[in-house]
C-alpha positions as CSV (number, residue, x, y, z in Angstrom):
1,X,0.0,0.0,0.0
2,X,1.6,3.1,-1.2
3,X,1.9,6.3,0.9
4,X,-0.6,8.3,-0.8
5,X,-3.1,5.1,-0.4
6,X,-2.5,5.3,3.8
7,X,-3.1,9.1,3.6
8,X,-6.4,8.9,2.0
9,X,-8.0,6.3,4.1
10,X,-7.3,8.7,7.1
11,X,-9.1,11.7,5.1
12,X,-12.0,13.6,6.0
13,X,-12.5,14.5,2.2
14,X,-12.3,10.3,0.9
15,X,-12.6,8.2,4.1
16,X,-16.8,8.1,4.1
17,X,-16.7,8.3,0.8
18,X,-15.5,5.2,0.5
19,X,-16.7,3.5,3.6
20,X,-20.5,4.6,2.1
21,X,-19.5,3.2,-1.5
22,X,-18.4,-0.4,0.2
23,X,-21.5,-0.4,2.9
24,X,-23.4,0.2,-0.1
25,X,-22.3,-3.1,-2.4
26,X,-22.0,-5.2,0.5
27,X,-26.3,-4.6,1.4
28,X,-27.1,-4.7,-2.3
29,X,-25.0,-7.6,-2.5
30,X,-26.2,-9.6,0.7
31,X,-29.9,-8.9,0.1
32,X,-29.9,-9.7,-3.5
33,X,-28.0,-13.0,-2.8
34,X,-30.4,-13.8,-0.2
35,X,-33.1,-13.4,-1.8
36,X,-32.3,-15.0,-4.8
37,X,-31.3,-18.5,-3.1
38,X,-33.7,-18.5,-0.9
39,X,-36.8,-18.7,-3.3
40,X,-34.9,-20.6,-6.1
41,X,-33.7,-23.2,-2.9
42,X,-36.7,-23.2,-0.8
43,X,-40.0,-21.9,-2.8
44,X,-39.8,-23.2,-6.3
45,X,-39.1,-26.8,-7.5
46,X,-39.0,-26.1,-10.8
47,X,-36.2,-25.3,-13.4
48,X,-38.8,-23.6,-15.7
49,X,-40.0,-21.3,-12.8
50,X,-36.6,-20.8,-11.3
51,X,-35.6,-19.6,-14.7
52,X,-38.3,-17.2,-15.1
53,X,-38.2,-15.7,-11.7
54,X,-34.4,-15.2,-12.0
55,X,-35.2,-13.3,-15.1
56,X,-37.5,-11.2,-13.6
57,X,-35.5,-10.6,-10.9
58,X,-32.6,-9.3,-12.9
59,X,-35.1,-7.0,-15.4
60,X,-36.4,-5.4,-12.3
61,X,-33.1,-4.9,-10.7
62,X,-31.9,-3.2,-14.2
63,X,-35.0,-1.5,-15.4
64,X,-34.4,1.6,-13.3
65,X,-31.1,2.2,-15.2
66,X,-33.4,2.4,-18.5
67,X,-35.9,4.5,-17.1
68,X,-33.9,7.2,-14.7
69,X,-30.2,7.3,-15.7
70,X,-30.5,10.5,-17.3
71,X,-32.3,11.8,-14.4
72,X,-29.7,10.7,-12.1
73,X,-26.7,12.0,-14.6
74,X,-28.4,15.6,-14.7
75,X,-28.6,15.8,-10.6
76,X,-24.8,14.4,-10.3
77,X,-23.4,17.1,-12.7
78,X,-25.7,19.7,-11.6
79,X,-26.7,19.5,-7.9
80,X,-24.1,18.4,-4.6
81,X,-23.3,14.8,-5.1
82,X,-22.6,15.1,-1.3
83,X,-26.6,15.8,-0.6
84,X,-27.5,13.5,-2.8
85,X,-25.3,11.0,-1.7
86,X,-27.3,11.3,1.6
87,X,-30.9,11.6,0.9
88,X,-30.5,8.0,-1.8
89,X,-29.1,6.6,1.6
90,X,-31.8,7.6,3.9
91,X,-34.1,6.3,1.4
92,X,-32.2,2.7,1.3
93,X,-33.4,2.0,5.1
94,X,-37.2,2.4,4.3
95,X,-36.5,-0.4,1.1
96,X,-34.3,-2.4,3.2
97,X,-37.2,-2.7,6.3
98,X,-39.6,-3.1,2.9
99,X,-36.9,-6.3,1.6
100,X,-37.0,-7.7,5.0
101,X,-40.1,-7.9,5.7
102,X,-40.6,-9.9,2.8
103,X,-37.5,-12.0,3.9
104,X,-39.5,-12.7,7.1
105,X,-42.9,-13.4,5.7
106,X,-41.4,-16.1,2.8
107,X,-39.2,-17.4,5.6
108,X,-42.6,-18.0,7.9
109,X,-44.6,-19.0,4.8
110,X,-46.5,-16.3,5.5
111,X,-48.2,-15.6,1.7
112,X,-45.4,-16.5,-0.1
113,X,-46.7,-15.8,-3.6
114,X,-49.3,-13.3,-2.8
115,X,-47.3,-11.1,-0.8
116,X,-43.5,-12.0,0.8
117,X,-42.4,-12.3,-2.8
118,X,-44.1,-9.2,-4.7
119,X,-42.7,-7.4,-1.7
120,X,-39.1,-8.9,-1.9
121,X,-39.1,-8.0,-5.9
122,X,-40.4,-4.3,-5.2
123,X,-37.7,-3.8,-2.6
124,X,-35.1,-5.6,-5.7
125,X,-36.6,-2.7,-7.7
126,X,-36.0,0.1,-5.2
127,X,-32.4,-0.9,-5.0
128,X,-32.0,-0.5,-8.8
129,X,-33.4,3.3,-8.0
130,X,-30.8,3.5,-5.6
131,X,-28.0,2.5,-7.4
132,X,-29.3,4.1,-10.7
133,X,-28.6,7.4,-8.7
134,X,-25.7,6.4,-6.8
135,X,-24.0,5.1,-9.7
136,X,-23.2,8.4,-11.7
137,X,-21.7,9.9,-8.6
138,X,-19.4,7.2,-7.5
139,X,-17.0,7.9,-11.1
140,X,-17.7,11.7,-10.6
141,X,-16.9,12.6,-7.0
142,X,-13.8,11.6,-6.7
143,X,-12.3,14.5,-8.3
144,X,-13.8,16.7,-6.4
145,X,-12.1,16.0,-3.6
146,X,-9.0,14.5,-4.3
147,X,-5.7,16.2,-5.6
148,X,-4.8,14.8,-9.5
149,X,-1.8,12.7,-7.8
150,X,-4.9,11.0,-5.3
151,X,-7.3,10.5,-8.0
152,X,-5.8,6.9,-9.2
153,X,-4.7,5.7,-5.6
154,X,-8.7,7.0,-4.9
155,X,-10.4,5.2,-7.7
156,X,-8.1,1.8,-6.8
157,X,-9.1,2.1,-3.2
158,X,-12.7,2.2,-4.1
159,X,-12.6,-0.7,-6.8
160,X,-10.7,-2.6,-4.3
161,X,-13.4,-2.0,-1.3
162,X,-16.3,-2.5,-3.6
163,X,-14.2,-6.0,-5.4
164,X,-14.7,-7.2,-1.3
165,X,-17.8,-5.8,0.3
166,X,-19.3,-7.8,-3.0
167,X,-17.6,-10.9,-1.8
168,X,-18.5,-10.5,1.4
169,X,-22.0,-10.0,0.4
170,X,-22.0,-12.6,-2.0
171,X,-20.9,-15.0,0.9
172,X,-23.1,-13.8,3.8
173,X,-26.0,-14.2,1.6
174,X,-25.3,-17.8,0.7
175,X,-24.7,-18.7,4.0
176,X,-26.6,-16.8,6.8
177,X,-29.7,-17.6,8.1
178,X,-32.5,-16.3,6.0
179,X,-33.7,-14.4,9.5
180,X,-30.0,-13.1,10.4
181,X,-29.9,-11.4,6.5
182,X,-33.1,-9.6,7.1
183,X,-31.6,-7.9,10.3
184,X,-28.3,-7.5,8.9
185,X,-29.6,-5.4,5.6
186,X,-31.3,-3.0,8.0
187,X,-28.3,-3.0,10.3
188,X,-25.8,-1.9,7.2
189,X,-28.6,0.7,5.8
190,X,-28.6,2.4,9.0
191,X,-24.9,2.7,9.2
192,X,-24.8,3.0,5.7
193,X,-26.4,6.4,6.3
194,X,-24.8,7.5,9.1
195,X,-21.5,7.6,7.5
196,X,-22.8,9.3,4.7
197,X,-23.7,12.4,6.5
198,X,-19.5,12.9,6.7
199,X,-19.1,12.8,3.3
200,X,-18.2,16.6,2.6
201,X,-20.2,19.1,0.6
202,X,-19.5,18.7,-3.7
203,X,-21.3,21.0,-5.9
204,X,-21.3,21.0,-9.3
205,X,-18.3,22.2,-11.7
206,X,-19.4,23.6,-14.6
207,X,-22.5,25.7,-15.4
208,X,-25.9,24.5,-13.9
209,X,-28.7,23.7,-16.6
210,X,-32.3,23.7,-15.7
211,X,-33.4,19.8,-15.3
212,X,-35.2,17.6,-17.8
213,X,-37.8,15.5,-16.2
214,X,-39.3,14.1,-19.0
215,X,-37.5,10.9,-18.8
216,X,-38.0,9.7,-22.1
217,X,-36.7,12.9,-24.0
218,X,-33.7,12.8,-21.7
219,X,-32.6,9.9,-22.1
220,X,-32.6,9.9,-25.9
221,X,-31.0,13.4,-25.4
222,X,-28.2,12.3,-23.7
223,X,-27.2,9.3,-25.3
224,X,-27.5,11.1,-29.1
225,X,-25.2,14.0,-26.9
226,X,-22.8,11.4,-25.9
227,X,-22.3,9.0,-29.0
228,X,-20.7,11.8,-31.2
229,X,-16.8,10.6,-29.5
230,X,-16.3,7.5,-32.0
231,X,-14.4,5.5,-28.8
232,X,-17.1,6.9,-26.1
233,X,-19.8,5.3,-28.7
234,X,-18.2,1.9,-29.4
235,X,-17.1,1.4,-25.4
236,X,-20.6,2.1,-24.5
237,X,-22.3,-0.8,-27.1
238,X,-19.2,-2.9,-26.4
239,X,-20.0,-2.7,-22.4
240,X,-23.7,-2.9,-23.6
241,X,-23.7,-6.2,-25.0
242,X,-20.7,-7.6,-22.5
243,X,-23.7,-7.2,-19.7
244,X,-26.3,-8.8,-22.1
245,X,-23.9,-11.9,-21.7
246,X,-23.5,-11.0,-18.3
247,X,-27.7,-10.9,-17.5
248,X,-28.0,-14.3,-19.6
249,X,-25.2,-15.8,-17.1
250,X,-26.4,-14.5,-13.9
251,X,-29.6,-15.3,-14.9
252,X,-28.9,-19.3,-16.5
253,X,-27.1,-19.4,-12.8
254,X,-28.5,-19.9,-9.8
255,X,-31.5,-22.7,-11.7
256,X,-28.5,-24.7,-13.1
257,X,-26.4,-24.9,-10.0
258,X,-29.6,-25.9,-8.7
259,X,-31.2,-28.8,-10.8
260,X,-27.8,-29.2,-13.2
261,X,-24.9,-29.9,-10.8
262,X,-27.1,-30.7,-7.8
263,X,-25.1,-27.9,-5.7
264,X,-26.7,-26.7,-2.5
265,X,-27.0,-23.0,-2.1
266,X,-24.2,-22.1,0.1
267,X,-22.1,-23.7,-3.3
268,X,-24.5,-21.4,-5.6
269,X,-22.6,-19.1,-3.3
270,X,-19.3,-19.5,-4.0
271,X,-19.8,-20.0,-7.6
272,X,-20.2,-16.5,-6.9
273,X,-17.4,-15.9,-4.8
274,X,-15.3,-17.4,-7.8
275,X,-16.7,-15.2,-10.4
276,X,-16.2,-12.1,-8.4
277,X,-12.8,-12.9,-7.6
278,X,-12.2,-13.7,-11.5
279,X,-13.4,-10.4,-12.4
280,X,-10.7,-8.5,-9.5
281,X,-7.7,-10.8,-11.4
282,X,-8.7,-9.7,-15.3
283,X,-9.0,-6.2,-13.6
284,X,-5.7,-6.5,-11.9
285,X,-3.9,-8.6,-15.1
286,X,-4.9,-6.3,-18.4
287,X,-4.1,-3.3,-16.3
288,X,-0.4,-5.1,-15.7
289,X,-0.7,-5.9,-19.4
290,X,-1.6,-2.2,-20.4
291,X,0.6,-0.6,-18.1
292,X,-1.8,2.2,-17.0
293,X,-2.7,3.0,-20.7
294,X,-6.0,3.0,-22.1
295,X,-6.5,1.2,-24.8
296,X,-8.9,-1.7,-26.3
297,X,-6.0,-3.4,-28.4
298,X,-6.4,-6.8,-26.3
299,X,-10.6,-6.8,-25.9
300,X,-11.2,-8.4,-28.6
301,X,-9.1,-11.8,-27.7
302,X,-10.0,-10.9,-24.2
303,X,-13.8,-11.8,-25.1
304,X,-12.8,-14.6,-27.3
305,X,-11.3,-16.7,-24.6
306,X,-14.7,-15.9,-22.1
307,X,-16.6,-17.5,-24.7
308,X,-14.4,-20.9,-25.0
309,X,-14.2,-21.2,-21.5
310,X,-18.4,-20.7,-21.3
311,X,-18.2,-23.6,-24.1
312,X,-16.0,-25.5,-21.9
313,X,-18.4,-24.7,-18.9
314,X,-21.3,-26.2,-21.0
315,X,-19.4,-29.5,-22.0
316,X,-18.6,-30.0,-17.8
317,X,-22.0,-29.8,-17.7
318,X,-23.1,-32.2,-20.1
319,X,-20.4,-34.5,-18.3
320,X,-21.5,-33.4,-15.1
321,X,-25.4,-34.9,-15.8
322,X,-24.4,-38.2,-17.4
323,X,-23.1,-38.9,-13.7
324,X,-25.6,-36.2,-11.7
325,X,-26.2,-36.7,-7.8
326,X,-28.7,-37.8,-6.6
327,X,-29.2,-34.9,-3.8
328,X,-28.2,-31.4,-3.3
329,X,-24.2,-31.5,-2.5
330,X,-22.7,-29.3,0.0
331,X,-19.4,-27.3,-0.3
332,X,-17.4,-30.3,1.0
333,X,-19.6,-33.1,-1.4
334,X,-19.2,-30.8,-4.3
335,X,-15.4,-30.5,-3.9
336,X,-15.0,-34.5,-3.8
337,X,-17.1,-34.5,-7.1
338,X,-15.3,-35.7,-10.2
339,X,-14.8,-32.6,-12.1
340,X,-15.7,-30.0,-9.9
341,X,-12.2,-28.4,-10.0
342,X,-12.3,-28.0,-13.7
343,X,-16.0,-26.6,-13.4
344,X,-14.6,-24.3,-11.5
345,X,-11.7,-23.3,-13.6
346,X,-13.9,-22.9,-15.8
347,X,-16.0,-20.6,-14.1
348,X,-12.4,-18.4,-13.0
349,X,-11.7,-18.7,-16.8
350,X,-15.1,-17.1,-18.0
351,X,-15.0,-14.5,-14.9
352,X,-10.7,-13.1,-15.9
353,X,-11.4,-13.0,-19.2
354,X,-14.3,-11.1,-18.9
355,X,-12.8,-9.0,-16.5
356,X,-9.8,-8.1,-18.8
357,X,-12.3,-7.2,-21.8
358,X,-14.8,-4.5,-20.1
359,X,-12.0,-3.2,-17.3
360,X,-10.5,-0.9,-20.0
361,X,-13.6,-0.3,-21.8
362,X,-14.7,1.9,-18.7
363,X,-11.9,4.1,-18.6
364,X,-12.4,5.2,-21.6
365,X,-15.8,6.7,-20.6
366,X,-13.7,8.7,-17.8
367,X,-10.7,9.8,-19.9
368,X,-12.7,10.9,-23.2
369,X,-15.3,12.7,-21.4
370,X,-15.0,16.3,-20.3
371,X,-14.7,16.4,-16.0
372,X,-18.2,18.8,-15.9
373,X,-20.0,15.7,-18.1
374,X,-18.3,13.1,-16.5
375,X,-21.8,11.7,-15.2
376,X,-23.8,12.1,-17.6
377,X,-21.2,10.2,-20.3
378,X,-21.7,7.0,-16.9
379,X,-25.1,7.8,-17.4
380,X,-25.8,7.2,-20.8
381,X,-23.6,4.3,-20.7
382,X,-26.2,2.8,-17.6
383,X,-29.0,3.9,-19.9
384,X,-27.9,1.8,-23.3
385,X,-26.4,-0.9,-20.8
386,X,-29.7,-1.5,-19.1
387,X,-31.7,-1.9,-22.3
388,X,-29.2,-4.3,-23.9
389,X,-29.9,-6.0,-20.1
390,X,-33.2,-6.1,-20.2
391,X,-33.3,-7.6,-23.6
392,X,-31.2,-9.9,-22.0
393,X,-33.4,-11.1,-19.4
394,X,-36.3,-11.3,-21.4
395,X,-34.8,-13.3,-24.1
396,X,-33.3,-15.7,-21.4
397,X,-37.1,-15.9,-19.8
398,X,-38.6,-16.6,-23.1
399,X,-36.3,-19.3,-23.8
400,X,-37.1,-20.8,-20.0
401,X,-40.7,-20.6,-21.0
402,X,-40.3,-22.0,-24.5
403,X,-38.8,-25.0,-22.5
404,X,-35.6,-24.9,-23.3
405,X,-33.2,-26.5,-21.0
406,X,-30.2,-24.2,-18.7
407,X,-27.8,-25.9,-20.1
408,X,-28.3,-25.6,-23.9
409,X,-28.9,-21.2,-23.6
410,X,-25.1,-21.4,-22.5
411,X,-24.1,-22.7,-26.2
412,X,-26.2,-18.9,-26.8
413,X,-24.0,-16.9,-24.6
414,X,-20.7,-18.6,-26.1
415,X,-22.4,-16.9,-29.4
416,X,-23.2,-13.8,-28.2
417,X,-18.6,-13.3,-27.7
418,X,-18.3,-13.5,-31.2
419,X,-20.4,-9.9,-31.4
420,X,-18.4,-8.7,-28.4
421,X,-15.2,-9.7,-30.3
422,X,-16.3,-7.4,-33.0
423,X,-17.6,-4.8,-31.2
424,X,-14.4,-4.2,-29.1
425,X,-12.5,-4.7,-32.6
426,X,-14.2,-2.0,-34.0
427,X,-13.4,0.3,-30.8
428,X,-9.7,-0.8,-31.2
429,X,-9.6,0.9,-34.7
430,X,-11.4,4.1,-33.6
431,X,-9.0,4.5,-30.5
432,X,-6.0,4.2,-33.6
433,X,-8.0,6.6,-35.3
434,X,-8.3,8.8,-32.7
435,X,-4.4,8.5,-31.9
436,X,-3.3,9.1,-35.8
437,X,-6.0,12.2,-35.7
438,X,-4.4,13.8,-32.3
439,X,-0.6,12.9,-33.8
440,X,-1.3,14.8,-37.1
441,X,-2.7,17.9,-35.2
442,X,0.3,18.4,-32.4
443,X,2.7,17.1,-35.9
């Protein structure tokens, strides 16, 4: 840990910042997870239905992206990120006491379908609002209130803490106590918001515009006002479609751990734990490989290699049922199982290489926008991003209800890598584009 890294953390100006940021992906993280296993583990007993409420799940988790990202984008350029910081937070308690009271009630079998789960899915939605507005501010903030020799030791800190309060989530979720989670979401809310009220004060930069509610116009607004930057416009529909793969995956994953490989729910758990930790070593490796330069020049292979090792994740599979248990396997079961170890290399192989593809394809939404847009370039990268993840989840639901089987949609999502591959080609040619065009100007 460098020096600069040891000052920031004891900073007024980045310290709650960052503690409100890692509070924050840890509830999401722990409540989502929860909720997930719970009714795909202990309401439904079928693939078809686990399938389809996955999907639904994920589309209601993403839809507020679509519908309020420009919103949210306007407000962080244009109003204090520090006041909005705390007024999203003080609205996360009521969603949380709203997400476990419908923990409680499916727990008790108290109206499961009529009412513990239409409340846990309204409280899924809510914490897509939050994040929808949290989101912008997260990539914008920072410069605020760091010097320009903090900003990268700042952003790393705040990758880092958010790389482990997801795995912490992640594991808590899997593993606690269905009761314990419900107390524990309100718990972190609570403090959540408490140590938000330190963040200091961050009003806007450049000049303030008058707001555009009308959501619709907005948002059509500020993606046409973002595409024009060739690199901006192929990182955001490379990104797009990498989380349409994404959304398919997540979706495909928790009803195939389930009736597939027989794997109980604390494994479904660290399936997750592996993936997330994939994702922190592609971050960690292409930015080795790049040596702090942005650039697209090894996406396109990057995204290549994600889809052979989802190919090779489908062929485990297909091995993996020719000799399926007979009953759901615990961590320590699942780990004596003949090829569980490559299933989960596997799994580490799809999670680096997608990690090494979309790391760099964020940074260059931060270093080809303008600081005073900075938010509203996130923004309409969350709007196109949650539409391509929509599509995602309602194309993975139609195929659950057109009775296709978990494992064959993962020969899909192998597919889908090739368009990747070409989209983050493209972008590789407009960033050389872009480099001959600067060169010939300051030539």
């Amino acid at each position: 840990m460098t020096t600069t890294t040891t000052h920031l953390l004891g900073t007024r100006r980045f310290l709650p910042l960052f503690c409100t940021q890692l509070l924050n992906a840890f509830n999401d993280n722990l409540y989502k997870t929860a909720m997930v296993l719970f009714v795909v583990y202990q309401v439904y007993n079928n693939e078809e239905t686990e399938g389809t409420f996955s999907a639904v799940a994920s589309g209601l988790f993403i839809l507020p992206f679509f519908l309020l990202s420009a919103l949210a984008g306007q407000l962080a350029d244009m109003r204090d990120k520090a006041r909005i910081i705390r007024m999203v937070k003080a609205c996360e308690i009521g969603l949380m006491l709203l997400g476990a009271t419908g923990l409680v009630l499916a727990w008790r079998g108290i109206g499961t379908h009529s009412l513990a789960i239409p409340l846990l899915l309204l409280a899924l939605f809510l914490t897509g609002v939050q994040s929808t507005f949290l989101g912008p501010i997260k990539y914008a903030i920072l410069p605020q209130h760091l010097k320009r020799d903090e900003v990268l030791a700042g952003t790393g800190l705040v990758e880092a803490g958010t790389y482990i309060a997801i795995l912490a989530g992640t594991i808590l979720g899997g593993f606690l106590p269905i009761e314990i989670a419900a107390i524990g979401i309100i718990g972190t809310s609570l403090v959540g918001y408490m140590v938000s009220r330190q963040i200091p004060a961050a009003p806007p930069l450049g000049e303030v515009e008058k707001l555009d509610w009308h959501i619709l116009r907005a948002s059509v607004a500020l993606v046409r006002n973002t595409m024009h930057n060739r690199e901006i416009y192929y990182a955001i529909l490379a990104i797009s479609f990498f989380w349409t793969i994404g959304a398919v995956l997540f979706i495909q994953f928790p009803p195939l751990a389930k009736n597939v490989l027989m794997a109980s729910k604390e494994v479904a758990s660290l399936f997750l734990v592996v993936f997330s930790v994939g994702v922190a070593i592609g971050s960690v490796s292409i930015n080795a490989l790049l040596k702090g330069q942005v650039s697209a020049r090894y996406a396109p292979q990057s995204v290549i290699a994600m889809g052979f090792f989802v190919i090779a994740f489908y062929v485990v599979c297909l091995f993996w049922e020719a000799d399926q248990p007979t009953q759901l396997l615990g961590i320590m079961e699942f780990l004596g199982w003949p090829m569980a170890s490559v299933l989960l290399l596997c799994l580490l192989g799809i999670a680096i290489a997608g990690g090494m593809f979309v790391v760099p394809l964020y940074a260059f939404l931060t270093t080809r926008a303008r600081p005073d847009q900075a938010a509203r370039v996130i923004a309409a990268n969350n709007i196109v991003n949650s539409g391509a993840m929509v599509g995602g989840s309602v194309l993975a639901m139609g195929l659950s209800m057109a009775g296709v089987e978990i494992t064959e949609q993962l020969l899909m999502t192998a597919g889908m890598c090739l368009v990747s591959a070409w989209l983050g080609r493209r972008l590789l040619v407009a960033e050389r584009e872009a480099a001959d065009a600067l060169a010939a100007t300051t030539g």
